[in-house]
N, C-alpha and C positions, 0 to 999 in steps of 0.2 A: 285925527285919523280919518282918512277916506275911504267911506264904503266903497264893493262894489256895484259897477253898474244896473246889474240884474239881484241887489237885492233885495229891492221892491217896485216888481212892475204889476201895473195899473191891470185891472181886468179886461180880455180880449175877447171878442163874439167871436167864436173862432165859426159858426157856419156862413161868415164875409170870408171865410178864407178860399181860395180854392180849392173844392170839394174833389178833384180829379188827384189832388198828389195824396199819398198814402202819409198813415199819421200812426204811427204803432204805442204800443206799452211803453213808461220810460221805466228806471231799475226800482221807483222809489213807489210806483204801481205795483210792482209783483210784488215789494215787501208789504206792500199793504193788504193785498190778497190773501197771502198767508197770514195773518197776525188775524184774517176773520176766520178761514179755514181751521185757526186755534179755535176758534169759539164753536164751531162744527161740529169740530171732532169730540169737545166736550160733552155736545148734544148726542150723538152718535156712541160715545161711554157709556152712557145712561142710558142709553135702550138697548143696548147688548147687555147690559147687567140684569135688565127688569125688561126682556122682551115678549111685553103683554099689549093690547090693545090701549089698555091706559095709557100708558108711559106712551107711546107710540100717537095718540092722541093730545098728551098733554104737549109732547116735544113741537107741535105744529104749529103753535102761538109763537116757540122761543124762535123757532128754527126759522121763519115766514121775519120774525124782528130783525133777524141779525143780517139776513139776505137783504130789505129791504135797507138796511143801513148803510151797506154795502152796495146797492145801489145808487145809496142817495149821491153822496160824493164821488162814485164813478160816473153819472150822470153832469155832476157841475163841474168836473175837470173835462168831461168832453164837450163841455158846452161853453165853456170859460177860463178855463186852468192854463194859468201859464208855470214854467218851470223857474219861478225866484226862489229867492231863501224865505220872504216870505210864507209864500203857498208850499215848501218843503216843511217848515215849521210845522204850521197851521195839520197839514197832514201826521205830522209827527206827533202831534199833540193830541189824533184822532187815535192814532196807533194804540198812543197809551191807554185811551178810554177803554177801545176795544179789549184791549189786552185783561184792563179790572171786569169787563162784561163776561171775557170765557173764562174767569176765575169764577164769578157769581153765579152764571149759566147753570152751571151743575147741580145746585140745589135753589136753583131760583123760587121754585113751586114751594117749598119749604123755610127754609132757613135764613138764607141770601138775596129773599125777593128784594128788600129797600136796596141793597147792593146793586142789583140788578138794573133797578128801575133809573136808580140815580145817575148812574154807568149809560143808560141808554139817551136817558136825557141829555148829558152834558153833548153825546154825542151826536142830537138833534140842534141842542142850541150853536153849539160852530157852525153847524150846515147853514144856519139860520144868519148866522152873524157873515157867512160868505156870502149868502144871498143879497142883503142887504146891502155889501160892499158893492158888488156889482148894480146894483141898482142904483148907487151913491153916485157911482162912473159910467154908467152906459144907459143913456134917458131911456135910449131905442127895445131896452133888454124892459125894463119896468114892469110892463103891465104882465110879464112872466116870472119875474123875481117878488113882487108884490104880492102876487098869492102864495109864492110857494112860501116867503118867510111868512109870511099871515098862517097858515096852514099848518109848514111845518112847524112852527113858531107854538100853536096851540095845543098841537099833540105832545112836544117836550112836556109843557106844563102840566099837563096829564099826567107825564110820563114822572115829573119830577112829585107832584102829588101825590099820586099813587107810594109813593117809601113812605108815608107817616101816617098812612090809614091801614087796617089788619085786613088778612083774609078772608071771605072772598070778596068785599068791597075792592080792595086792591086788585084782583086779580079781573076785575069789572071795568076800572078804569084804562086797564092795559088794553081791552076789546077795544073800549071809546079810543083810545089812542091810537092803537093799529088804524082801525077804521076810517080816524079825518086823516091819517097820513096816507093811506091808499088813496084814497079819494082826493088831498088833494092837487097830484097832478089833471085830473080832471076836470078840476073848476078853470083850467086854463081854456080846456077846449082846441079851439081850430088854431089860437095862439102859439100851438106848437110847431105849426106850419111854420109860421116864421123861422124856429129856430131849430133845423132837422139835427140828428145827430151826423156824425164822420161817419161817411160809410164805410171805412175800414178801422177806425180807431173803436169803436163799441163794437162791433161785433169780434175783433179781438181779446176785448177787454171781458166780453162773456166767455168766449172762448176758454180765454187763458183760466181763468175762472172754475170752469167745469172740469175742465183738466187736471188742473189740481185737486179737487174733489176728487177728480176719480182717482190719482194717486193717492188721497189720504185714506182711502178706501180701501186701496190694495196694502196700507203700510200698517192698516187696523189687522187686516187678516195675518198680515206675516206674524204680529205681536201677538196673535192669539194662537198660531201654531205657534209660535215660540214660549208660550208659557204651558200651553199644552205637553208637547215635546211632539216630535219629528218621528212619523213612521209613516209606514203605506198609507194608512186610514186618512192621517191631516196633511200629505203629500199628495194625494188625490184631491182630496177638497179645495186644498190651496191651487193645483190647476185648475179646476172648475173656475175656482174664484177671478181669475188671470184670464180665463178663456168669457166668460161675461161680462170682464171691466173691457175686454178687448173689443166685445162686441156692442158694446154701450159705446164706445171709443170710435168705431168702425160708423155707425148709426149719426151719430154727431157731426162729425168731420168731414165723411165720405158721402155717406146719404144724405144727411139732409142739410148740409152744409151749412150749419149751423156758425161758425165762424166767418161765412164768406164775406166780402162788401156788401152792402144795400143800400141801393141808392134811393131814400122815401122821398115819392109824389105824394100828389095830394089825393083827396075822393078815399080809397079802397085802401089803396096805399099804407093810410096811415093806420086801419082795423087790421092790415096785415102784420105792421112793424111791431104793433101791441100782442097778436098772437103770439108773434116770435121772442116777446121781450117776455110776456109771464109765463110761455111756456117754459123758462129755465126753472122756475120758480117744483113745481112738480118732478122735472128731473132730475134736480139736485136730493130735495127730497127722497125718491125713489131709490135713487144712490147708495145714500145713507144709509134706508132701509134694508136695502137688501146685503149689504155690507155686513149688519149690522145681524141681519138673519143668517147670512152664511157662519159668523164668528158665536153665533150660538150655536149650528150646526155643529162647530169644532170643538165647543165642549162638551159635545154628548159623546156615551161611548158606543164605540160604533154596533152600528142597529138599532139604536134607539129611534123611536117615535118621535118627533114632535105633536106636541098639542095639537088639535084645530085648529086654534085662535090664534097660534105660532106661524104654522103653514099658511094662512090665509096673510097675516100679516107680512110673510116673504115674498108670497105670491102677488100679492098686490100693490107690493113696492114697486117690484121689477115690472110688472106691467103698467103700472102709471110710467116710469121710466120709458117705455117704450113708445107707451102711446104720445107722451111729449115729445120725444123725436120724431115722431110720425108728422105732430104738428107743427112742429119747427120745420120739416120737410113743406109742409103744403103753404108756409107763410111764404116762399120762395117762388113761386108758380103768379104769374100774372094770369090772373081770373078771368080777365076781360078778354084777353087772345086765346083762354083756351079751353077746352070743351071738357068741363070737370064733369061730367057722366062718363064720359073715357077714362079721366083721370082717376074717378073715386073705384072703377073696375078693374084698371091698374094696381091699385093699390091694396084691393079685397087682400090676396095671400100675406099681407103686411097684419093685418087687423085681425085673422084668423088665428096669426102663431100667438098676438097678444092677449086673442079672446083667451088662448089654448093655456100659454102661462098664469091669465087668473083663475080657470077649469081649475088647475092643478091643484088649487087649495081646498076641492074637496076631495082630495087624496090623504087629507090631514089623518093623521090616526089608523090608516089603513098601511101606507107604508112607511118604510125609517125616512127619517130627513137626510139622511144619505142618497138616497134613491130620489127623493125630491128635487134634490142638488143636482142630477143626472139627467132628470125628465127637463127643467129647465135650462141646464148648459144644453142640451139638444138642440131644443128649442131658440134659443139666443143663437145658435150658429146655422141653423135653416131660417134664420131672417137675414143673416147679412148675405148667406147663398141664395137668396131673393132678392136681394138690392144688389149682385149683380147684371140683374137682366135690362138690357138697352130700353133705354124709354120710347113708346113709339114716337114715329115721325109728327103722329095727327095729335100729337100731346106737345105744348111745347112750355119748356123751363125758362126763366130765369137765366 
């Protein structure tokens, strides 16, 4: 029997490719999007059930794992992935991991942590064993594949660790772990110079990314008016809910063109690409959060209070949300040509409405979270009727 040709091709430095033709998602990317967005939404379950400042803090280790895993392999497909049966596989066999991680996810703090841990491992050591391929076939890639498998290579084993030690020791190595895996794309340094990302295939790829978030967001609330049931009260709330994902939506796309190409230089350039790469990091979160606050909104009955600690927790979802789009907006602006004392003046009524939505949270206990819901849709729609106004001439974009 004869294979075919493509299926198993050798790894390609795809930034030798020509960086001017456009490079988009293929089908087998957005299936892998969703199968982590499964794992999201699980995190997202749990703090609508128990939404307290705990849970809301505990979710931020799980939530900060599963993004960055999801980075990792969207990073070494835009940096090397070609479309064979092997690297379809290999993906496929990541899929699965993920899929045991958002089954474990939900009671990971508890019950599930070895589940968890083990799940996240295997899903470090593939990235590990990709890296190392590329490194086997492309001498010129090495001294960037060389750390990341070293690096990511060492946090797995942390990662794998941590299941056969109890709580909180366990829950101490997951820090150590997180930690050298942030860290180490940065033992690479100016190394990354060498190997920029696509300026249209990543920033899609976050794009599409956020997008879906923000529809699992909206498909949380409709399940929560649907278990609720349907009257004026959670028909009201449910447009709120629509008219914030819209402006979340409007913020990203439109303002602060958070999908566009980028094409990274060197110097400033690259402090720029890194704003704009962890600023998703916070507004996926915020996302969540606020999703997450509205769908508790919807099971109160109407007039009810929320807590303080409730309200503050809404309120500063949607504002971290905001202010990441704010800074995904200013990673777009070339610093060098242009006179950011204009720029940051321009942008004052921007920072104001987002001071104004975390204000809101000490309204906790004074008024219903109905009315809270009200004070911030206002708000989310007198920001994007400010990101209509023309930028001036003496300010110049991107």
């Amino acid at each position: 029997m004869k294979l075919r040709k493509d299926f198993i091709v050798l790894p390609t430095l795809r930034s030798c490719e020509d960086q001017s033709l456009e490079k988009h998602a293929d089908w087998l990317e957005l299936l892998f999007d969703l199968i982590f967005v499964a794992a999201i939404s699980q995190i997202a379950t749990n703090l609508s059930g128990n939404y307290s400042p705990i849970t809301f803090l505990e979710s931020l280790p799980l939530f900060f794992a599963i993004w960055w895993g999801w980075c990792g392999h969207t990073f070494y497909l835009d940096h090397f992935g070609t479309d064979d049966i092997f690297n379809r596989v290999l993906t496929m066999a990541q899929m699965v991991v993920v899929a045991y991680l958002a089954i474990n996810v939900k009671t990971a703090l508890t019950t599930t942590g070895a589940g968890f841990a083990v799940s996240y491992a295997v899903l470090r050591f593939i990235l590990v064993a990709e890296y190392i391929r590329v490194g086997r076939h492309l001498p010129d890639a090495r001294p960037l594949t060389n750390r990341y498998s070293t690096g990511f290579g060492i946090a797995a084993l942390i990662w794998l660790s941590s299941a056969f030690v109890p709580p909180p020791l366990r829950f101490i190595l997951w820090g150590i772990a997180l930690l050298v895996d942030f860290l180490t794309p940065f033992t690479a340094g100016e190394i990354h110079i060498n190997f920029p990302p696509h300026p249209t295939h990543l920033p899609e790829r976050f794009g599409l990314f956020t997008i879906i978030v923000i529809g699992e967001a909206i498909v949380s609330v409709v399940f929560a008016i649907t278990n609720v049931g349907l009257n004026l009260y959670t028909s009201i709330i449910g447009l709120m809910a629509l008219v914030i994902s819209f402006t979340i939506w409007w913020g990203y796309f439109d303002e602060a063109g958070g999908a566009e190409a980028r094409v990274q230089e060197r110097g400033d350039q690259i402090a720029k690409y890194q704003l704009w790469l962890y600023s998703h990091f916070p507004l996926l979160l915020g996302i969540v959060g606020t999703a997450a606050g509205i769908r508790h909104v919807i099971s109160l009955p109407f007039g009810s209070d929320l807590s303080g600690s409730d309200t503050w927790i809404l309120c500063i979802s949607l504002s971290i949300a905001l202010l990441s789009l704010s800074l995904i907006f200013l990673s777009s602006f070339k610093w060098n040509d242009c006179k950011s004392r204009l720029l940051m003046i321009f942008r004052i009524p921007y920072y104001l409405v987002i001071a104004l939505v975390f204000l809101t949270g000490f309204l906790g206990s004074l008024i219903s979270g109905f009315m809270i819901l009200i004070i911030l849709t206002i708000l989310c729609i007198m920001k994007v009727l400010i990101s209509l106004r023309e930028i001036p001439d003496d300010i110049c974009a991107l």
